[in-house]
C-alpha positions as MATLAB code, in Angstrom:
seq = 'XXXXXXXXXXXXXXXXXXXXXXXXXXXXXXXXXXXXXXXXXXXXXXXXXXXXXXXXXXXXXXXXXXXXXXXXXXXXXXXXXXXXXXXXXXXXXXXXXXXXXXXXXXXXXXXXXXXXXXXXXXXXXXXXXXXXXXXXXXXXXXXXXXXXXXXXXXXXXXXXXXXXXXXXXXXXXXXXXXXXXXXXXXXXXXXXXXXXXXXXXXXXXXXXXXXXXXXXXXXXXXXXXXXXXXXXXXXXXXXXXXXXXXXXXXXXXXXXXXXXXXXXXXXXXXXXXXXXXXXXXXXXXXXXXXXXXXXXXXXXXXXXXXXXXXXXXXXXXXXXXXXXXXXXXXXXXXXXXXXXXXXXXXXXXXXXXXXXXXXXXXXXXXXXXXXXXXXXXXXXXXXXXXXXXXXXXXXXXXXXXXXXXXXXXXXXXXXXXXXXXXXXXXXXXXXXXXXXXXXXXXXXXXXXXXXXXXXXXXXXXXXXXXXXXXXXXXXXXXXXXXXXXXXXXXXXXXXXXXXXXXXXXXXXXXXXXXXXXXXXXXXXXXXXXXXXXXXXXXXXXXXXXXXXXXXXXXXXXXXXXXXXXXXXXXXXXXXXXXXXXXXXXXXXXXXXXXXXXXXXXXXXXXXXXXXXXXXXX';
ca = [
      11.674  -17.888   -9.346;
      10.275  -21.142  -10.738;
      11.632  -22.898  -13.761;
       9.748  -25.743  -14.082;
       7.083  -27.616  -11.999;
       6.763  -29.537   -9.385;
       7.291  -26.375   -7.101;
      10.547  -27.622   -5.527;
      13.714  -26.221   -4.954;
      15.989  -27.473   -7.275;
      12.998  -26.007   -9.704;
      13.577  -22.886   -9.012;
      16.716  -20.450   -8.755;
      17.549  -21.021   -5.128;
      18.880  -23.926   -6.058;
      21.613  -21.943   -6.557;
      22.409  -21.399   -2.570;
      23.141  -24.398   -0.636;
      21.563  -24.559    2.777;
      23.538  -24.430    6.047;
      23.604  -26.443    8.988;
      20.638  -24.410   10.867;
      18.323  -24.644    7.288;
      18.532  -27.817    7.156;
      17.582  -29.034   10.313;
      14.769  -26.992   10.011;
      13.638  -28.077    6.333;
      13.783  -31.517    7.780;
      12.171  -31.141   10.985;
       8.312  -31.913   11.013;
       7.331  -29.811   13.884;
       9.206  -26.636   12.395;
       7.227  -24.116   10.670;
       9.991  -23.700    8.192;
       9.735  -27.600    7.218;
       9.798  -28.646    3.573;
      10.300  -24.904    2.826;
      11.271  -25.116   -0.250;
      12.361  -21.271   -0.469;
      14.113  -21.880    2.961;
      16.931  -19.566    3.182;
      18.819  -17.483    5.789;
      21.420  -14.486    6.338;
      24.375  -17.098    5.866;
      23.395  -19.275    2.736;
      20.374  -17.214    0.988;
      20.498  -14.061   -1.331;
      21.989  -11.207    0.090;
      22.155   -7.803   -1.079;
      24.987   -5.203   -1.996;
      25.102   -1.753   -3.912;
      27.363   -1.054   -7.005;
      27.977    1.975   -8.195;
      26.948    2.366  -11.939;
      30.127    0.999  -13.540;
      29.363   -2.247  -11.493;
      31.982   -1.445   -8.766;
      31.047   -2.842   -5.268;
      30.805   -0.554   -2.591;
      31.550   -1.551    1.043;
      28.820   -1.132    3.323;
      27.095   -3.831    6.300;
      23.979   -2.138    5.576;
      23.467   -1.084    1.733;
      19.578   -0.590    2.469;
      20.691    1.975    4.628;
      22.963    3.588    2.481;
      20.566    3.214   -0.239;
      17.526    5.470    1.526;
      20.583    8.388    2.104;
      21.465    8.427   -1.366;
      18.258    8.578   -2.179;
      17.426   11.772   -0.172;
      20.945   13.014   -1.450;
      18.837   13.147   -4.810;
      20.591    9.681   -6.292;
      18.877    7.504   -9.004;
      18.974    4.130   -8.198;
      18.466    1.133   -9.840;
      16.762   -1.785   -7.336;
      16.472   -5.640   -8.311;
      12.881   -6.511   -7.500;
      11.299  -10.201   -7.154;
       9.984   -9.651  -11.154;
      12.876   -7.410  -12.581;
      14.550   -4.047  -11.948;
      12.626   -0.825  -10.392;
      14.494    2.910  -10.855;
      13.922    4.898   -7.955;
      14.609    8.374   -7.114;
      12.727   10.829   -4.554;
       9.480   12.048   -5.465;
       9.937   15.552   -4.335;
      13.696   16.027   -5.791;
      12.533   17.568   -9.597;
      16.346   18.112  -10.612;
      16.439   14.183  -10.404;
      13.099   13.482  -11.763;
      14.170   15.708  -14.701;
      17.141   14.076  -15.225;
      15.880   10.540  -15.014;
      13.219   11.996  -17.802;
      15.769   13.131  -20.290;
      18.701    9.879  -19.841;
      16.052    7.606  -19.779;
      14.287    9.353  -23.008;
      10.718    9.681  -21.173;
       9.964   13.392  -21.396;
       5.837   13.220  -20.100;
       5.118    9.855  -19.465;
       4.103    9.259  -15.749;
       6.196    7.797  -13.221;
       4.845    5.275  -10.606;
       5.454    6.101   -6.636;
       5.258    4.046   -3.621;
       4.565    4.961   -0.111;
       4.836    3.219    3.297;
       1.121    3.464    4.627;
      -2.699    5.372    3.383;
      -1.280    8.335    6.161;
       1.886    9.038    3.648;
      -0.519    8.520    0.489;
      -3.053   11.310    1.701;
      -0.370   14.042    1.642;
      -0.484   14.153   -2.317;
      -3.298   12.045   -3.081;
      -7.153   11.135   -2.335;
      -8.426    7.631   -1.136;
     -11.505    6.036   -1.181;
     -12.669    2.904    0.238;
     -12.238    0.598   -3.091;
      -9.014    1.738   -3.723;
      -7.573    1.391   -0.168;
      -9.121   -2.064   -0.277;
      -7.278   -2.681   -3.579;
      -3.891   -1.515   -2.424;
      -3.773   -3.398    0.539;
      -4.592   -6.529   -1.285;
      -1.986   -9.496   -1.403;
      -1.772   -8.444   -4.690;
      -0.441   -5.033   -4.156;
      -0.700   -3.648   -7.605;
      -0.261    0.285   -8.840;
      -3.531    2.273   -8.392;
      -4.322    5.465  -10.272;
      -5.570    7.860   -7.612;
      -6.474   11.612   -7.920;
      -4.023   14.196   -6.652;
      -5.187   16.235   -3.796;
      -5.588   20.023   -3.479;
      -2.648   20.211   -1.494;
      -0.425   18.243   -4.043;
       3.237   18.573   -3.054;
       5.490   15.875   -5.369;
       7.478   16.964   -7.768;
       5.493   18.094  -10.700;
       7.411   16.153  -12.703;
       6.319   12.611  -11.371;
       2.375   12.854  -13.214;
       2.863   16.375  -15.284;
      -0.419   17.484  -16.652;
      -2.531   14.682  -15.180;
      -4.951   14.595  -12.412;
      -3.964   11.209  -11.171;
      -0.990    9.508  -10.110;
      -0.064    6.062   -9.982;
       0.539    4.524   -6.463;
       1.683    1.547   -4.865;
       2.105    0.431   -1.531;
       5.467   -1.852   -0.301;
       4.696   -5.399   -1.617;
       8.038   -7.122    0.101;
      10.029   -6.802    3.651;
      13.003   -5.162    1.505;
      10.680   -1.957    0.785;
       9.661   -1.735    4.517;
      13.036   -1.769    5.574;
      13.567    0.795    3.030;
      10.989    2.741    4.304;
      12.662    2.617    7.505;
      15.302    4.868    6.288;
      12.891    7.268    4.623;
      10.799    8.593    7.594;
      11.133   12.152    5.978;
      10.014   10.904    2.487;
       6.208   10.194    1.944;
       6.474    9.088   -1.640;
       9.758    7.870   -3.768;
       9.477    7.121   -7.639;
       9.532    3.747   -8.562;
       9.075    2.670  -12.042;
       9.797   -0.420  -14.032;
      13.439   -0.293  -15.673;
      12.769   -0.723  -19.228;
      14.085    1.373  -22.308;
      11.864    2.145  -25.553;
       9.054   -0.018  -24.623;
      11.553   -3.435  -24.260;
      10.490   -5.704  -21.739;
      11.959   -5.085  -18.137;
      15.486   -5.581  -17.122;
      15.978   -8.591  -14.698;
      19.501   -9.535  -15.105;
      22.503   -7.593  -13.033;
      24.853   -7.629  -16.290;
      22.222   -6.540  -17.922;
      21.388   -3.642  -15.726;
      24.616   -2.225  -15.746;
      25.499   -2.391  -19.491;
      21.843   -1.206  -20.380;
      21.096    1.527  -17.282;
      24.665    2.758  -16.263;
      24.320    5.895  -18.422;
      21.248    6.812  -16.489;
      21.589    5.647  -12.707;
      24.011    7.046  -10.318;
      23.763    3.155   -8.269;
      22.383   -0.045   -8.007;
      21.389   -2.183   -5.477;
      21.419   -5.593   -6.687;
      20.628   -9.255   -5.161;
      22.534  -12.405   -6.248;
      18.964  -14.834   -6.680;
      18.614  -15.336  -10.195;
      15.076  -14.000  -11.975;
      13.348  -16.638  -14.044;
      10.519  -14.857  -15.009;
       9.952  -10.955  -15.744;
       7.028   -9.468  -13.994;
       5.793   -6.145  -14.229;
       4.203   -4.351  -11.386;
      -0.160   -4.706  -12.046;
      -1.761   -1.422  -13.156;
      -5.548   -0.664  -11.587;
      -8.198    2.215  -11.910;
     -11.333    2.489  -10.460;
     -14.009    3.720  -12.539;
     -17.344    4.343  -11.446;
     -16.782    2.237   -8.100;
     -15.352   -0.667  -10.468;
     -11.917   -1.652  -10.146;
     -10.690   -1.860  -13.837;
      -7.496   -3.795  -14.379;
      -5.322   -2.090  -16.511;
      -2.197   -3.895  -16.900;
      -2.617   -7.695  -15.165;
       0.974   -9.044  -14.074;
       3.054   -9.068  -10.533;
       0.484  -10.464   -7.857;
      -2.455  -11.840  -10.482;
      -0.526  -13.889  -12.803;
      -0.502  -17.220  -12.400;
      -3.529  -17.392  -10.996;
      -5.997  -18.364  -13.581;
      -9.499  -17.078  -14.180;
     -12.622  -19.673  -14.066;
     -14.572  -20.352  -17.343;
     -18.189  -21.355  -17.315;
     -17.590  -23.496  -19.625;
     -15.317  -26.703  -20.641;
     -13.040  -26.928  -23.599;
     -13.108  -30.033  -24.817;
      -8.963  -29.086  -26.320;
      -6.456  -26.642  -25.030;
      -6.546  -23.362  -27.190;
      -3.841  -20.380  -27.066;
      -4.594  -17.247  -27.933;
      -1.798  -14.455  -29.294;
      -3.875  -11.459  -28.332;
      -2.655   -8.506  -30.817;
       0.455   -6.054  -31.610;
      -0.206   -3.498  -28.388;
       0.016   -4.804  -24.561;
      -0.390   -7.991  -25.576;
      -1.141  -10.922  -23.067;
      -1.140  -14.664  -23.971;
      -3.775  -16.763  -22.681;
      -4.164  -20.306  -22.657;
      -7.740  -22.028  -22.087;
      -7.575  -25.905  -20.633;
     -11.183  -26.961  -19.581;
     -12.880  -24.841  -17.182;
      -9.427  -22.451  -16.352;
      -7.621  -19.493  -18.546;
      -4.141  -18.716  -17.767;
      -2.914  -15.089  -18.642;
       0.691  -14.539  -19.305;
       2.244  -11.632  -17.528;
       2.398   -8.359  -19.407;
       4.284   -8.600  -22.379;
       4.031   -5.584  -23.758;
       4.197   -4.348  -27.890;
       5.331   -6.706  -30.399;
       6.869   -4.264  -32.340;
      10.758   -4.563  -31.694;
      12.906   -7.912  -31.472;
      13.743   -7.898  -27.808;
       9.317   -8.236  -26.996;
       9.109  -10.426  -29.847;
      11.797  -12.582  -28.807;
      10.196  -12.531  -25.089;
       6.548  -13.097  -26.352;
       8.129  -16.614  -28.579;
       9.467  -17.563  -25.094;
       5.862  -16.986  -23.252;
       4.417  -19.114  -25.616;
       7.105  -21.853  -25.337;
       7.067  -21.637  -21.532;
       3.392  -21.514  -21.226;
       3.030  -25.122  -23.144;
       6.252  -26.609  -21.172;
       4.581  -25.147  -17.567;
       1.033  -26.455  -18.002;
       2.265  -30.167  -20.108;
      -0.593  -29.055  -22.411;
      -0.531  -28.529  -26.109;
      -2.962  -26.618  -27.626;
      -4.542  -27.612  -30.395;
      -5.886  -24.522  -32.074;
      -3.743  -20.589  -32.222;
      -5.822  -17.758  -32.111;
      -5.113  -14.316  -33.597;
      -6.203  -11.477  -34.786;
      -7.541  -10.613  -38.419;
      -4.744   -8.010  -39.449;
      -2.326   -9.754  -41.770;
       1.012   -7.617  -40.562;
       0.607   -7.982  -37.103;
       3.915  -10.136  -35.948;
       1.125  -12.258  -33.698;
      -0.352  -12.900  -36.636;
       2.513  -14.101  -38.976;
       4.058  -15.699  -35.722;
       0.609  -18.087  -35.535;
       0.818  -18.585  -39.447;
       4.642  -20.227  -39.150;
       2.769  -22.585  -36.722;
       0.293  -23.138  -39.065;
       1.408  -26.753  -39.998;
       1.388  -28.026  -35.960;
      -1.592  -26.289  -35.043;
      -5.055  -25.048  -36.554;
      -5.422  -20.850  -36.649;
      -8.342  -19.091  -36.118;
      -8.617  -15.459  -36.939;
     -10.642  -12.926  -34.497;
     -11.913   -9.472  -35.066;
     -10.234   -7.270  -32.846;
     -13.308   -5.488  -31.068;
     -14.646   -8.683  -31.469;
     -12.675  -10.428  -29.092;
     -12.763   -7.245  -26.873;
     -16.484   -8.088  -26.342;
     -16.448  -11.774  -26.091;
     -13.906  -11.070  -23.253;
     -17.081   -9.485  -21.618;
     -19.354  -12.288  -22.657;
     -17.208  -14.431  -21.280;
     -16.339  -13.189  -17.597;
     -20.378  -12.263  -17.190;
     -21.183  -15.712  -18.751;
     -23.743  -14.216  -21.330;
     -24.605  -15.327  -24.514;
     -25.838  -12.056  -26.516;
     -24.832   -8.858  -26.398;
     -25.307   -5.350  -27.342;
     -21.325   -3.844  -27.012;
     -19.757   -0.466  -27.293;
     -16.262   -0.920  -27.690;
     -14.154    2.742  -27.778;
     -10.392    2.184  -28.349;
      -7.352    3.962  -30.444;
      -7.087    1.130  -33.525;
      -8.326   -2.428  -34.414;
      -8.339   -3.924  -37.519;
     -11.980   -4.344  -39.376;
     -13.347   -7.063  -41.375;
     -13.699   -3.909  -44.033;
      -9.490   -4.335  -43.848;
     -10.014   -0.384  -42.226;
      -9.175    0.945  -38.915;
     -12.015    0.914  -36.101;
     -12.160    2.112  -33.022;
     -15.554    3.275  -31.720;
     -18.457    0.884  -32.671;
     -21.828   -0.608  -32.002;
     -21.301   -4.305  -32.215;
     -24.147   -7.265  -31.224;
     -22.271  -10.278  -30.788;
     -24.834  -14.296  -30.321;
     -22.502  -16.745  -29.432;
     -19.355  -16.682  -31.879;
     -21.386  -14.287  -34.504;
     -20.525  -10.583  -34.044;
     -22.662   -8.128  -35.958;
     -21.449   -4.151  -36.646;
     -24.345   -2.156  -35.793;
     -23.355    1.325  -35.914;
     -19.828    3.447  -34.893;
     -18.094    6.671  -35.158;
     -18.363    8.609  -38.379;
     -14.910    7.993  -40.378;
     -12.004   10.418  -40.531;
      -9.318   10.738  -42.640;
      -5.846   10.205  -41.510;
      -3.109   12.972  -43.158;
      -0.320   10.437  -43.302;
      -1.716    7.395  -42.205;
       0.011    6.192  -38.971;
       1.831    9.844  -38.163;
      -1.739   10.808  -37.035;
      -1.990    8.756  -34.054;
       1.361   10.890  -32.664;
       0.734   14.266  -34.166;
      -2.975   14.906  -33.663;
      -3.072   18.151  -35.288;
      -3.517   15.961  -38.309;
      -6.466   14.588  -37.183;
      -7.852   18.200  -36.816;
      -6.656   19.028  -40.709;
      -8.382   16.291  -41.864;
     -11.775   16.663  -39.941;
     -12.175   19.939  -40.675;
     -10.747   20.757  -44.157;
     -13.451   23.070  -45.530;
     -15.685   23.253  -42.601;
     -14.468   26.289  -40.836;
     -12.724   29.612  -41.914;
      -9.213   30.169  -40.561;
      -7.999   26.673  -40.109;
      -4.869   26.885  -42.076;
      -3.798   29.952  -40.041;
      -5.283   28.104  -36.690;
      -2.769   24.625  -37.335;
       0.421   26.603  -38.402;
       0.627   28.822  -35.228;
       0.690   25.366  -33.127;
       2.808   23.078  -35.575;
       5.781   25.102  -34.678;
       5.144   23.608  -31.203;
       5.708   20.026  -32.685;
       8.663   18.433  -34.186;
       5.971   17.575  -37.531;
       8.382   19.140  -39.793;
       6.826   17.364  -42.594;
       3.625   18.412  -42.130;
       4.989   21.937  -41.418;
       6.602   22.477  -44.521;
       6.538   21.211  -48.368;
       3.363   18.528  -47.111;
       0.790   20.601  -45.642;
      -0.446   21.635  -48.413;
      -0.585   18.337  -50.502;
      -1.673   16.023  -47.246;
      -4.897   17.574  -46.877;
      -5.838   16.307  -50.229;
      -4.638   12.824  -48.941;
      -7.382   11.305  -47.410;
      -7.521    8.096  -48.898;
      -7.122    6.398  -44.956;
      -9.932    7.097  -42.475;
     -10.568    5.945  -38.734;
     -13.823    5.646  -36.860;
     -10.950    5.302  -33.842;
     -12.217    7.027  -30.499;
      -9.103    8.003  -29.389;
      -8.131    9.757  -32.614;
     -11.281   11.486  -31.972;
     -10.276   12.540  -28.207;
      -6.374   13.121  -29.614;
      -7.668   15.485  -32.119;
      -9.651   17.604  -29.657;
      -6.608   17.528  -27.131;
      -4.986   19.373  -29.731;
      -7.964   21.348  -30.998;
      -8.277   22.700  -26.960;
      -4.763   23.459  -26.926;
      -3.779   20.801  -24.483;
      -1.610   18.429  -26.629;
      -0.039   18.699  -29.836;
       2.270   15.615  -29.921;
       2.039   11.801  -28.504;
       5.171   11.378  -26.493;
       3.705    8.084  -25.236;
       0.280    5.988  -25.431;
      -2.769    7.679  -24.765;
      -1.217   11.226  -23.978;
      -3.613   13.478  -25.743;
      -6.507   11.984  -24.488;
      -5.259   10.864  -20.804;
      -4.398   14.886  -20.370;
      -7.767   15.403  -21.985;
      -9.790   13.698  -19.483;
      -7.737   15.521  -16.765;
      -8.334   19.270  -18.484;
     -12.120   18.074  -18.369;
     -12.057   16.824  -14.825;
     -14.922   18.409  -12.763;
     -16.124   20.789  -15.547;
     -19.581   21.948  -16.786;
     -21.310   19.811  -19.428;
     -22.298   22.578  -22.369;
     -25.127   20.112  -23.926;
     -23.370   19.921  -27.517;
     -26.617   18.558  -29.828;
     -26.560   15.182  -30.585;
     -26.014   14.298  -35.102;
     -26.578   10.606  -35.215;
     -27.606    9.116  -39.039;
     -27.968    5.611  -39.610;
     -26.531    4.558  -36.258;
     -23.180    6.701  -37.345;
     -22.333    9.223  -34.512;
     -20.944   12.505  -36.245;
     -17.495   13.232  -34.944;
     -16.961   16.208  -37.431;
     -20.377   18.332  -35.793;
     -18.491   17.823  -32.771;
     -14.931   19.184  -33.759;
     -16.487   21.867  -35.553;
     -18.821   22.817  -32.645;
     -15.492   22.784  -30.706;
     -13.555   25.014  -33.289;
     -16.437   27.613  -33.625;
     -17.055   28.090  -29.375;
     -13.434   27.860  -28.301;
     -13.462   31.443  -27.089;
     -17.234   31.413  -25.791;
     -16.210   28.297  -23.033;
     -13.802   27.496  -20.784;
     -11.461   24.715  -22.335;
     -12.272   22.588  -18.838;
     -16.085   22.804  -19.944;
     -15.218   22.131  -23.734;
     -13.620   19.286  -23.360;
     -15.491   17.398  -20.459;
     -18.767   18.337  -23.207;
     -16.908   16.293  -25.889;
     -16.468   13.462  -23.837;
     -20.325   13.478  -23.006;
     -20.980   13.913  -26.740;
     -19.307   10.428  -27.481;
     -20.957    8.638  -24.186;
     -24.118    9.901  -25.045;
     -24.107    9.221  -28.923;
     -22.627    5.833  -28.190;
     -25.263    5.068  -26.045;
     -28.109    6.907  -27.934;
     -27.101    4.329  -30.478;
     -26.512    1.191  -28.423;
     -29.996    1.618  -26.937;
     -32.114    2.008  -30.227;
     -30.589   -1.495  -31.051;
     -30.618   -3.157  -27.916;
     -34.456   -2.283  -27.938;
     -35.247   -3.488  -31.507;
     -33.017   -6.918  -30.479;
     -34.540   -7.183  -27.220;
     -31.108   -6.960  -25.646;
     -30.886   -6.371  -21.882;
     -27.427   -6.158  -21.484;
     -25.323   -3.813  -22.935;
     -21.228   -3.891  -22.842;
     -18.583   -1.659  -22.640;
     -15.000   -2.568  -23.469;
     -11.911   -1.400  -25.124;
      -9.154    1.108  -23.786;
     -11.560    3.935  -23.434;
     -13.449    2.440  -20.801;
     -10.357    3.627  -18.822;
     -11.686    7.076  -19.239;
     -13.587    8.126  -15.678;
     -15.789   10.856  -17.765;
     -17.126    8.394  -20.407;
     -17.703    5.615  -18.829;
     -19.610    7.147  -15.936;
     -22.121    8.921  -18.482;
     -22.488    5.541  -19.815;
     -23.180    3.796  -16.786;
     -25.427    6.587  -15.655;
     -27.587    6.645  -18.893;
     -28.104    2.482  -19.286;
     -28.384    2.253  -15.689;
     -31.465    4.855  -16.087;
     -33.188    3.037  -18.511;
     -33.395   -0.657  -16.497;
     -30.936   -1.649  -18.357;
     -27.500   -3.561  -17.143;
     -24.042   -2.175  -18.411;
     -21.606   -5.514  -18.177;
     -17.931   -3.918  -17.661;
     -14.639   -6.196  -17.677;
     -13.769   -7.352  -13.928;
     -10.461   -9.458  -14.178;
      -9.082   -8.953  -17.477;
      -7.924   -5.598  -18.452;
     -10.576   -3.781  -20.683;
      -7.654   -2.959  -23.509;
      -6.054   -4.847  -25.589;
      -4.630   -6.770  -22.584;
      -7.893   -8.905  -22.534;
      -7.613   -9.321  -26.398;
      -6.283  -12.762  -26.136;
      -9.022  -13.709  -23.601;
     -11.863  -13.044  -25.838;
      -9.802  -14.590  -29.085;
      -9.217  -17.497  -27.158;
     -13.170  -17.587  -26.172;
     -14.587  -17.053  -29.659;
     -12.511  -19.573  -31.111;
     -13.958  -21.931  -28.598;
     -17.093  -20.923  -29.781;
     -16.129  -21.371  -33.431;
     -15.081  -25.111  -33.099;
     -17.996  -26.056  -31.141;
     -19.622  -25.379  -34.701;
     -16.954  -27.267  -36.533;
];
């Protein structure tokens, strides 16, 4: 709600309801708990609510939470103005609306978010442990990925192919109410009300020229939003809480340096998820989730961030960080600056691990950093390296062995490329093998006049570890297309979930893991395992190459911590063989605490290396 600071009312949007008789006495009455409230509101001069049908057409009703929760069980989709922006909700057991919502709203497998009233409700699809009761109950109430149970009942629509859904408890009165109304529901969808991966709708003009087509009604509040907010994403991963996406509930609040910068610095993070953070002396602030910089409505929103961040704080930073590739939009947004401010350029995985470095206050490190793409100082795409960073020097030690990409960037959505690629002229029967499953994509290129002539077109290769987990997705016969980040490797992880680890033999040269052993391995036994033990098996190949290699170097450096960042620590399967095998040999695995381990921390590592840098300057 706040435009500006101080935090008083006319600052924020409820200036726009003028306080009655009753308020005011109470605002100005020292011995009333509501005194100098600046928020002060009540039933006859605050917000109130009302639901519209989805041409924007008021309906009459004294209690539209009420009516709300029966259209809801009716099997309605309804669009609901938040405190951050607009939720769509539906019931989580009704799939004819589920799989309607999918196809108007253009999300065909990517999982929806549910919230329930209380841990009783949560237990009748899901399984909780202490951590992760702990972590929904917190004042931050953020989503947490849980497992399903056996006795799984929701829609199979709301998390299809996955073994873990994403749950929330109420974080305002306006859900319990809800709730109220839903004794007979344990679990309704809720998920953000965005389209194509814009940022999320907070405006009620908005919502009904940009969501009519897909909800059935809305209810709406008149108190303006000034500021978008996401709901916060968390995992826990080994008994660590991993933030995935930090936003509604975390952000303002800043995170503590150990150190003081002697000059403001703001940092642009990357192209995916991206985050601002500005550093002023001891504090970093982290935007709210942003999102990817890769259409004009997140750009424009991201230019606002940065605009609101150094109005908000009255400092101006002195030195823009971003990252090294030269077609990122963060990166030719920082070089328009260039003639206000001073740039400095960070190394994606680079700034992954100085994150760590940062939040554990160390100053050397041995890193593994697993994630889908980062640019290289080679100018080539990494994604699963060895790294030894000494204050703001970062040294490649070793990585995965590189692949070719058939067609470049159409890889990372049809992985059946990465498969062609790998294993051109390693194993009989391959061309036979991919054109029985292309028909199950929508590759027509590759299908036709290109598959041939691609597979001599390897010029682009990836030592990316989740083109290495896509390609095996589709390898396994899981997933063949990329309907949304992470899919062939998020249903992956849950086809390997409590399998039988098959030993594949480690092929490490020169500190280079070899990724095309594995596939091949893979190709060769697929009818001698079960898929489930296959692919939990390639998972521990990776952890324990990664760490086979990480070790040999952290010995010869006389390293005692080793860290793990990057969007694969998200994985439950590799990170725990990680942490099992450095924990084993007296050695401490460092793992990101409150900035997300993806790119969402990017910033907050550039932002720390630069530091770093000028210190030197």
């Amino acid at each position: 709600m706040i435009k500006d600071i101080p935090f008083d009312r006319n600052n924020t949007s409820m200036i726009d309801f003028k306080l009655c008789n009753k308020c005011i006495y109470e605002y100005n009455n020292p011995q009333n708990k509501r005194f100098f409230d600046q928020l002060i509101s009540c039933s006859n001069c605050g917000p109130c609510l009302q639901i519209i049908d989805n041409m924007g057409i008021p309906i009459r009703e004294k209690d539209p939470i009420k009516l709300a929760a029966k259209l809801l069980k009716e099997g309605s989709i309804i669009a609901i103005k938040g405190i951050g922006g607009f939720h769509i909700a539906s019931s989580a057991f009704n799939s004819t609306s589920i799989s309607k919502l999918r196809i108007k709203k253009k999300r065909p497998g990517k999982p929806f978010a549910v919230m329930s009233k209380d841990f009783d409700s949560i237990r009748i699809y899901a399984v909780l442990n202490e951590n992760e009761m702990k972590i929904l109950m917190s004042k931050e109430r953020p989503i947490v990925l849980l497992k399903k149970n056996c006795d799984y009942n929701l829609s199979p629509y709301v998390s299809p192919h996955l073994y873990n859904i994403g749950v929330m408890l109420p974080f305002t009165s306006f859900h319990y109410l809800l709730f109220d109304h839903l004794a007979d529901q344990p679990a309704i969808v809720m998920t953000s009300a965005n389209l194509n991966g814009v940022p999320i709708i907070m405006d009620n003009d908005e919502a009904v020229q940009k969501l009519g087509k897909i909800v059935d009604y809305f209810l709406i509040h008149n108190r303006k939003i000034e500021n978008r907010c996401d709901d916060s994403v968390i995992k826990v991963n080994s008994s660590n809480p991993l933030i995935i996406r930090r936003s509604r509930g975390y952000v303002p609040e800043p995170i503590s340096l150990r150190v003081v910068l002697p000059t403001p610095i703001l940092s642009f993070g990357a192209e995916l998820n991206v985050v601002l953070t500005l550093m002023i002396k001891d504090k970093a602030f982290l935007s709210p989730h942003i999102g990817n910089i890769d259409n004009l409505d997140t750009y424009k929103l991201f230019k606002q961030n940065v605009e609101y961040f150094i109005n908000i704080t009255g400092y101006r930073p002195q030195i823009i960080v971003c990252d090294l590739h030269p077609s990122m939009n963060t990166t030719r947004l920082a070089f328009t600056m260039s003639n206000e401010f001073r740039i400095i350029q960070v190394q994606h995985h680079h700034a992954h691990l100085a994150s760590l470095m940062a939040e554990h206050d160390v100053k050397e490190l041995v890193g593994i950093v697993c994630d889908g793409f980062g640019y290289g100082r080679d100018a080539k795409a990494w994604g699963g390296e060895i790294l030894f960073c000494r204050g703001s020097n970062c040294q490649r030690l070793g990585h995965l062995m590189p692949q070719p990409m058939i067609g470049g960037d159409l890889a990372t959505y049809y992985p059946l490329r990465m498969v062609a690629g790998i294993l051109n002229d390693k194993v009989e029967g391959l061309d036979d093998f991919l054109h029985k499953r292309l028909i199950c994509t929508s590759d027509n290129a590759y299908k036709t006049k290109y598959f041939a002539e691609s597979k001599k077109n390897l010029s682009m290769t990836t030592t990316s570890t989740g083109r290495i987990l896509d390609a095996i997705s589709s390898l396994l016969d899981i997933c063949y297309e990329r309907t949304y980040e992470g899919e062939p490797a998020q249903k992956l992880e849950s086809a390997a979930i409590d399998g039988q680890d098959i030993n594949i033999p480690l092929s490490i040269k020169d500190n280079v893991l070899d990724t095309t052993f594995l596939l091949q391995y893979i190709y060769e036994n697929r009818n001698r395992y079960s898929i489930k033990d296959l692919a939990y098996s390639a998972h521990s190949y990776i952890a324990r190459g990664m760490v086979e290699i990480s070790l040999y170097n952290a010995k010869q450096l006389e390293i005692k911590n080793i860290g793990f960042s990057g969007g694969v620590v998200y994985n439950q399967i590799i990170t725990q063989k990680i942490k099992e095998s450095i924990e084993f040999q007296g050695l401490r695995l460092l793992l990101p605490k409150n900035v997300p381990a993806g790119d969402g921390g990017i910033s907050f590592g550039q932002g720390y290396v630069a530091h770093l840098l000028s210190k030197n300057l």
